[in-house]
C-alpha positions in Angstrom: 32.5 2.6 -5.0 35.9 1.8 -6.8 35.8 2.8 -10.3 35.4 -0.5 -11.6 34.0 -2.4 -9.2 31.0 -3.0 -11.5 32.6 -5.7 -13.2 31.8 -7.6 -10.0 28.3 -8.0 -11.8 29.2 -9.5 -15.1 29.4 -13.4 -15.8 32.8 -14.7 -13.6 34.5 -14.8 -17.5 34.1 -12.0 -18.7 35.0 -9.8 -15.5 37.6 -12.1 -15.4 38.6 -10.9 -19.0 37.3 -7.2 -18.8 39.5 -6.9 -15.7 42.8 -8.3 -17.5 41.9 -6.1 -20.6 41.6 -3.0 -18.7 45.1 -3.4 -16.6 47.5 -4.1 -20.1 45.8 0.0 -20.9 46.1 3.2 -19.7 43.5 4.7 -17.3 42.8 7.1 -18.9 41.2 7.9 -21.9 42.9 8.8 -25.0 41.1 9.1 -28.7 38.0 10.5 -30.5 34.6 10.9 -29.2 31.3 10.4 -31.1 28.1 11.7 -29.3 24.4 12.1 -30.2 20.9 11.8 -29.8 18.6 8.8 -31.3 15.0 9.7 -32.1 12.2 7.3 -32.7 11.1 8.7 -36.1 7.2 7.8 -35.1 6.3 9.2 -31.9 9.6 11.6 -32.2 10.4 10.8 -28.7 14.2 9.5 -27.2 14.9 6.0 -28.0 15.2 5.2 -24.0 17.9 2.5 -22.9 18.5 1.7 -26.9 21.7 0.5 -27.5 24.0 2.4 -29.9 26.6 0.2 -31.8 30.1 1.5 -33.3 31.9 -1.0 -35.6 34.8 -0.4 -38.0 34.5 -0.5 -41.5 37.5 -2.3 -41.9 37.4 -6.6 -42.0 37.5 -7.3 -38.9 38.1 -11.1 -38.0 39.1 -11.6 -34.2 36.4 -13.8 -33.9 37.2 -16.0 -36.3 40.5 -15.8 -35.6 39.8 -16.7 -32.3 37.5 -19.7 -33.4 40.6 -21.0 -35.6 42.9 -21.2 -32.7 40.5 -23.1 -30.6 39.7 -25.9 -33.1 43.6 -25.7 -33.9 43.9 -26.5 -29.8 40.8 -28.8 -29.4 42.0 -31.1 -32.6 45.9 -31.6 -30.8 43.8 -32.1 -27.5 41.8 -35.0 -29.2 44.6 -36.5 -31.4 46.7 -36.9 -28.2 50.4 -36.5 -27.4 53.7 -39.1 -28.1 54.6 -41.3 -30.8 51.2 -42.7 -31.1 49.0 -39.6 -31.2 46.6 -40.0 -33.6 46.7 -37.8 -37.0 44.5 -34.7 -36.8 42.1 -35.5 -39.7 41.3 -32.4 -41.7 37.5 -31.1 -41.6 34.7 -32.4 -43.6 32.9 -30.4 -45.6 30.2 -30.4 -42.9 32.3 -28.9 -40.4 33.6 -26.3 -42.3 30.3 -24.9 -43.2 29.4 -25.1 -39.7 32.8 -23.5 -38.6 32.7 -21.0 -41.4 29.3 -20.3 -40.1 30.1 -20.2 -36.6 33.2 -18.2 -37.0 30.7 -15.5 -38.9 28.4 -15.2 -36.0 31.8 -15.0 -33.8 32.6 -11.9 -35.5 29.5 -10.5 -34.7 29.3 -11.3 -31.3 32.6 -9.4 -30.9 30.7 -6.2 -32.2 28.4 -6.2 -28.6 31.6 -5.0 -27.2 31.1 -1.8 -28.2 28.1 -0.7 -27.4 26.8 2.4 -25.6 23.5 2.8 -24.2 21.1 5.9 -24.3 19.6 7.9 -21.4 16.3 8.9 -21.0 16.8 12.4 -23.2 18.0 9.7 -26.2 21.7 11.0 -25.7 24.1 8.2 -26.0 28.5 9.1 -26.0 31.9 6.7 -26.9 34.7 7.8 -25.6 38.7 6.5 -26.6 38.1 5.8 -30.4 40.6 5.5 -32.2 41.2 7.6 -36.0 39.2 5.6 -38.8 35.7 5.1 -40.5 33.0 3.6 -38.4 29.2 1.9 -38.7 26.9 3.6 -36.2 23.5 1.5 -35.8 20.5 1.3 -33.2 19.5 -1.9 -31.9 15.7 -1.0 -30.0 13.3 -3.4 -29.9 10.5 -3.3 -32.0 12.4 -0.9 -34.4 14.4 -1.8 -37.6 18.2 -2.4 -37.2 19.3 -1.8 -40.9 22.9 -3.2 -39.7 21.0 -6.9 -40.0 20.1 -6.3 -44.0 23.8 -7.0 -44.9 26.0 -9.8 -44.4 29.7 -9.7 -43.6 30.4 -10.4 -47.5 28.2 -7.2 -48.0 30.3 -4.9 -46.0 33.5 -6.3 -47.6 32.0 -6.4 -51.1 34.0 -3.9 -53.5 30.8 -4.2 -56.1 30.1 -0.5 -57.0 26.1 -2.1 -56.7 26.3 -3.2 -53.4 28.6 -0.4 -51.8 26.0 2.1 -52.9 22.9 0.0 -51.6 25.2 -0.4 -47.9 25.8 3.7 -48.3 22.1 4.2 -48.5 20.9 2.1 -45.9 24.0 2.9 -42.9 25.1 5.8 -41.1 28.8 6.1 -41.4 30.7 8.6 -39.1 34.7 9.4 -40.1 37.3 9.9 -37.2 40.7 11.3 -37.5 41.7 10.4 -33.3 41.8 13.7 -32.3 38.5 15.3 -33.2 35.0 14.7 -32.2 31.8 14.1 -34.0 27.9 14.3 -33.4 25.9 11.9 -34.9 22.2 11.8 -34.3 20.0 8.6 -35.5 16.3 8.4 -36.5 15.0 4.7 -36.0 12.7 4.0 -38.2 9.5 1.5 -36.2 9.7 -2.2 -38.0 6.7 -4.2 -39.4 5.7 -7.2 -37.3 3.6 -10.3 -36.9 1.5 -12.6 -34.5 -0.3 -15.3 -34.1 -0.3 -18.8 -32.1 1.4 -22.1 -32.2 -0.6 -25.2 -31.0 -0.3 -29.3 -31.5 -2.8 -31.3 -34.2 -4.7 -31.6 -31.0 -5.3 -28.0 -30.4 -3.3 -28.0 -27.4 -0.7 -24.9 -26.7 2.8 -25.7 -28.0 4.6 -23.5 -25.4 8.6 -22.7 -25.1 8.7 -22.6 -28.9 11.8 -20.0 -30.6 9.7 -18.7 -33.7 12.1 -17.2 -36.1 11.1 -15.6 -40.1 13.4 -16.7 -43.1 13.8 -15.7 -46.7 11.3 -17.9 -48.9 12.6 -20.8 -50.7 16.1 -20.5 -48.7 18.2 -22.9 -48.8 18.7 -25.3 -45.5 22.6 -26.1 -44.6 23.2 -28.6 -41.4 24.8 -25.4 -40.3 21.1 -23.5 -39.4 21.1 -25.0 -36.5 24.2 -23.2 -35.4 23.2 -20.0 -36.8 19.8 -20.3 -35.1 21.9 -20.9 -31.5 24.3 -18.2 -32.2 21.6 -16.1 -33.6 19.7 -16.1 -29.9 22.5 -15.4 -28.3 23.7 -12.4 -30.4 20.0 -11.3 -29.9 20.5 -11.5 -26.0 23.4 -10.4 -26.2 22.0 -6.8 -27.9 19.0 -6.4 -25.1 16.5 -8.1 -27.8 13.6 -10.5 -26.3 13.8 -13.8 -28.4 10.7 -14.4 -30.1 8.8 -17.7 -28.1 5.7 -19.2 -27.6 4.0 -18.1 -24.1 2.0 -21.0 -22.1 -1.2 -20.3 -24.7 0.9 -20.7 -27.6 0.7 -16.7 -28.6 3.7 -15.3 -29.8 5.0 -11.7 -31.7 7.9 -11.0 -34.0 8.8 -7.4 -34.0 11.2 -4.8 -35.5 10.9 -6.6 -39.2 12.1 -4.9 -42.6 9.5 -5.2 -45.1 9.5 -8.2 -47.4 8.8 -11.6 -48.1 9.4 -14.4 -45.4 8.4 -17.5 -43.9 7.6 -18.2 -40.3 10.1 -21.2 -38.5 9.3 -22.5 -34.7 11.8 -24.1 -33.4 11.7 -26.6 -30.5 15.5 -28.6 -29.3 15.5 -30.2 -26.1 17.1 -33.4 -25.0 16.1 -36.5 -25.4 13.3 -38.5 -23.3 15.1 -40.1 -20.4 18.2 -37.9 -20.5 19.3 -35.9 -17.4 22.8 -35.0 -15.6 23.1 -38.6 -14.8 23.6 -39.9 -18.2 24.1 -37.2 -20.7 26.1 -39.1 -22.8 23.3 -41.1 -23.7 22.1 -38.4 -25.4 23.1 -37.6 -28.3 21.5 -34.5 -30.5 18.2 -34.8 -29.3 14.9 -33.6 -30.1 15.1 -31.0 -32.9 11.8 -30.0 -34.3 11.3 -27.2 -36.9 8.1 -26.4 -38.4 7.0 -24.0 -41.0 3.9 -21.5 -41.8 1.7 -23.7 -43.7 1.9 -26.6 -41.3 4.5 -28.7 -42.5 8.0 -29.8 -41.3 9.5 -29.0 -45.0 10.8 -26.0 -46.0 10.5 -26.4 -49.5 6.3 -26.8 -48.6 5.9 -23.7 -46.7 3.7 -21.2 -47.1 5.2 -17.6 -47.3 3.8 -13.8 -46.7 4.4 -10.4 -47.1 4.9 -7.3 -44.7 4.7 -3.7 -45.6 6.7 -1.4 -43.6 5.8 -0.8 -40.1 2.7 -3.1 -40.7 1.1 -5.3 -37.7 0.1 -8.5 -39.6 -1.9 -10.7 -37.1 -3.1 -14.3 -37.2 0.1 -16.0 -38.6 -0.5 -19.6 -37.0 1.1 -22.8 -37.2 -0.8 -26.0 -36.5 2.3 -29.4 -35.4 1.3 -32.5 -37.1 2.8 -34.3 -34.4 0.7 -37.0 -35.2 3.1 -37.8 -38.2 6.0 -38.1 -35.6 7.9 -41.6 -35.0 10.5 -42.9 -33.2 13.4 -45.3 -34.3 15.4 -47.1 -31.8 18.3 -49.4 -32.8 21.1 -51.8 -32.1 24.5 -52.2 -32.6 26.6 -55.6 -32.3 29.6 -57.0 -33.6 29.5 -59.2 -36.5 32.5 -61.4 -35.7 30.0 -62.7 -32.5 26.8 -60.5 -32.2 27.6 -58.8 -29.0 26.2 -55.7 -28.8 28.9 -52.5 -28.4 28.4 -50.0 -25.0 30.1 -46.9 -26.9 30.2 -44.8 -30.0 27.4 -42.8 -31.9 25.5 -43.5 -34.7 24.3 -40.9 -37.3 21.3 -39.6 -39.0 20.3 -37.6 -42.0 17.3 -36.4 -44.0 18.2 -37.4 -47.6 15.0 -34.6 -48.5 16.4 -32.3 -45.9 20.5 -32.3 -45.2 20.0 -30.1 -42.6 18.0 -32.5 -40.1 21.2 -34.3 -39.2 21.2 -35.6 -35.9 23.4 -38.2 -33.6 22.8 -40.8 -31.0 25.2 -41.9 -28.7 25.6 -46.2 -28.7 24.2 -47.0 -24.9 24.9 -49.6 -22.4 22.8 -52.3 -24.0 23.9 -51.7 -27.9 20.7 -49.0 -28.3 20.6 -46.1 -30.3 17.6 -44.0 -30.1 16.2 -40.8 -32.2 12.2 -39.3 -31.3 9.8 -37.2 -33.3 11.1 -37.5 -36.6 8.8 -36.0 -39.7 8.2 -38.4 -41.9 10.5 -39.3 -44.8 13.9 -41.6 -46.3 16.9 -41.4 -43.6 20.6 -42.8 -43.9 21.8 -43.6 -40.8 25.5 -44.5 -40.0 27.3 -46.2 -37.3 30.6 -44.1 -36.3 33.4 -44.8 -34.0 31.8 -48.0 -32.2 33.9 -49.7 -29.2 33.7 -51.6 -26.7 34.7 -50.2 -23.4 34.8 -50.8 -19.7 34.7 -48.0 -16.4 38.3 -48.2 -14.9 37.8 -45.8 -12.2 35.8 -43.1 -10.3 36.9 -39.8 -12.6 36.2 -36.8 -11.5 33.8 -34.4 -10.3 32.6 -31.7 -12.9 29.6 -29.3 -11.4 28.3 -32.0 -9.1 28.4 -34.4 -11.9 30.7 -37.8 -10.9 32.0 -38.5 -14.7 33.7 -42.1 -14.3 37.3 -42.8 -16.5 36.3 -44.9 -19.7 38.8 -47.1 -21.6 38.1 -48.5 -25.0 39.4 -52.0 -25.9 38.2 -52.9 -29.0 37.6 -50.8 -32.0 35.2 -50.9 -35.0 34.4 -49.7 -38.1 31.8 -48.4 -39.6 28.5 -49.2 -41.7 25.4 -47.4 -43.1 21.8 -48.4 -43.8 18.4 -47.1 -45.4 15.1 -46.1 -43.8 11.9 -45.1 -44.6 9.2 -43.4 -41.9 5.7 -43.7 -42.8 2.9 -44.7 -40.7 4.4 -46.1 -37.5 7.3 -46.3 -35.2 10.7 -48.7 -36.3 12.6 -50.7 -33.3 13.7 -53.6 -35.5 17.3 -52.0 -36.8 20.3 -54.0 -36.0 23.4 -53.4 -37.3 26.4 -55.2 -37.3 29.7 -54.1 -37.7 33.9 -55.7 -37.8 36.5 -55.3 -35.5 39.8 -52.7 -37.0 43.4 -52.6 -36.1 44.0 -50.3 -33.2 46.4 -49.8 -30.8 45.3 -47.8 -27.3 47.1 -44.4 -26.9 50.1 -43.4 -24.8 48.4 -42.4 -21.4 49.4 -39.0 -21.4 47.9 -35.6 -20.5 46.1 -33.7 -23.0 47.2 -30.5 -24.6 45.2 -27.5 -22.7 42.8 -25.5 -24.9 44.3 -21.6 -24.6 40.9 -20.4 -25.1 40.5 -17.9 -22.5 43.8 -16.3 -23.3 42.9 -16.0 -26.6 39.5 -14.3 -25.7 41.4 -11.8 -24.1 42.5 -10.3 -27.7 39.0 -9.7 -28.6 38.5 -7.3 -26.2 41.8 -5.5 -27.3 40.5 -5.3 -30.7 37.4 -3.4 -29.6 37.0 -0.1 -31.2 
């Protein structure tokens, strides 16, 4: 077999971009080496098929570099070309919380590229590195990864305070590019809870992403990124996400000891949408509830785990029952015909972070399902009417048809309240604005894939 013919077995993208990484270098390998043995320190036997990390010490941010260039590249592609592209608006303070967020779990996504994993006898070996200061950290499941106690202001921070609690806590290993170093790691077995996840009916609430969090954290409308981002680092690293089985069980392993709060998580599309019509969709269904039973954070009830403790019988009960529905309309208020295209907002005004959108359908409809109860503002954004002027194209099977918009309108918000019962009596009107169509030209091409190729150069 041809030395690299392996990368036949990764995702088409990434052999795509392994492949073009590994022609710009030499063949051979030049640099450092760092090998070792990691121990589990309770049953003192190899850590088998554990993955080994090696990350810098030094900032790195290809990630979010690469992040920046493709918003930089997605904003000209949305603003348009010619005289009457539109101007590219800066971010709201929404999306750069979510970018800044998503730019952070970026960064750590690029540390999986440098990984090595350990044989049967717990010996693990990296090979090219080049001279500097490194992080070396197990990721095994069911054991703690003290790599996941810091954040990337931690590991930057100059406090005297926190440098010596990072010291303590992570295994640093000093290379000069010409020497190599042996490194063996203890992993220390992490604390872990159980229990079951079922509706107000006592039915199993299967699929469900159970996650713990800090008590009395603060939500952001950027968790839901982290929490997506989060699964995939944790996939990413050989780590099972935590989820409800078809009885509702579910385990959390490989836990610090501490204080936290148990989160199931549940986002799916909404009722009705498929392939075919997508773009009815919107956000979706996003549920999160909380140990104690209750959709708000601020309610839940909170617990503590010793070190390597199993804590059993950590249940959450869904008061679906409190759920409703809201389905609107939106029209124009120079003649009350309702608009075919836009989105229209929601938000929590108890809980920023339950902010979702629905797209404006066919018939003027908006629609949102199993909402907690609770005072919502919802806003009407970037309503038009529009018309299909042609077939499109064909994405994945899909047959997306070419859309023009001819009129365009502004915007307007109202107040709601959920209490006992389902609303399907909002209609909102809102007036025609100034607008000229665009230039028909074609759209700037995102660079994104060449730009992924630098953060596998930057690998250690």
């Amino acid at each position: 077999m041809h030395r690299y013919a392996h990368l036949l077995l990764l995702p088409p993208m990434f052999s795509q971009l392994a492949v073009r990484s590994f022609a710009q270098q030499s063949p051979y390998v030049v640099g450092s080496t760092i090998t070792g043995h990691v121990i589990c320190a309770d049953t003192n036997t190899p850590a088998r098929f554990a993955k080994v990390f090696l990350k810098s010490t030094a900032p790195d941010h290809s990630g979010e570099d690469f992040l920046k260039r493709f918003n930089d590249d997605l904003d000209k592609s949305t603003a348009g070309d010619g005289p009457q592209a539109k101007p590219v608006k800066p971010p709201s303070e929404e999306q750069q919380r979510i970018r800044s967020a998503a730019a952070r779990n970026m960064n750590r996504a690029t540390d999986l590229l440098s990984a090595s994993t350990v044989g049967l006898d717990g010996y693990y070996s990296f090979a090219g590195i080049k001279p500097g200061t490194y992080y070396l950290h197990t990721v095994y499941n069911g054991y703690v990864d003290p790599f996941d106690e810091f954040s990337a202001e931690d590991l930057e921070s100059t406090d005297p305070a926190v440098h010596a609690r990072v010291a303590a806590r992570l295994v640093t290993v000093n290379i000069s590019g010409t020497d190599s170093a042996r490194v063996d790691l203890r992993i220390e077995r992490g604390a872990a809870l159980s229990g079951r996840v079922v509706f107000d009916d006592g039915t199993p609430a299967a699929g469900w992403i159970l996650s713990v969090i800090h008590p009395k954290s603060v939500e952001d409308p950027a968790d839901v990124l982290i929490s997506n981002l989060s699964q995939v680092i944790a996939l990413g690293k050989g780590i099972p996400l935590p989820m409800t089985d078809d009885l509702g069980h579910y385990r959390i392993a490989g836990l610090p000891a501490g204080d936290y709060t148990l989160r199931a998580n549940l986002r799916t599309a909404s009722i009705g949408i498929s392939a075919a019509n997508i773009g009815d969709g919107g956000s979706g269904i996003d549920l999160a509830v909380y140990s104690g039973n209750t959709f708000s954070r601020s309610d839940a009830k909170s617990f503590k785990l010793a070190a390597g403790e199993e804590h059993a019988g950590i249940d959450i009960t869904i008061p679906a029952r409190s759920l409703h529905n809201i389905i609107g309309y939106v029209a124009a208020k120079t003649d009350g015909h309702t608009l075919n295209s836009g989105e229209v907002s929601l938000t929590s005004k108890g809980n920023p972070a339950l902010h979702l959108k629905a797209a404006i359908r066919d018939d003027g409809s908006f629609h949102y399902e199993y909402l907690p109860p609770g005072a919502y503002t919802i806003t009407v954004d970037d309503a038009a009417d529009s018309k299909i002027t042609g077939s499109g194209n064909n994405f994945m099977g899909l047959n997306i048809p070419d859309q023009e918009i001819t009129h365009k309108y502004g915007t307007t918000t109202t107040d709601i309240t959920l209490t006992d019962s389902d609303v399907d009596s909002i209609h909102l009107t809102v007036a025609e604005v100034s607008w000229t169509p665009p230039e028909k030209k074609p759209r700037t091409q995102l660079s994104g894939p060449d730009d992924a190729v630098g953060i596998f150069d930057t690998a250690p």
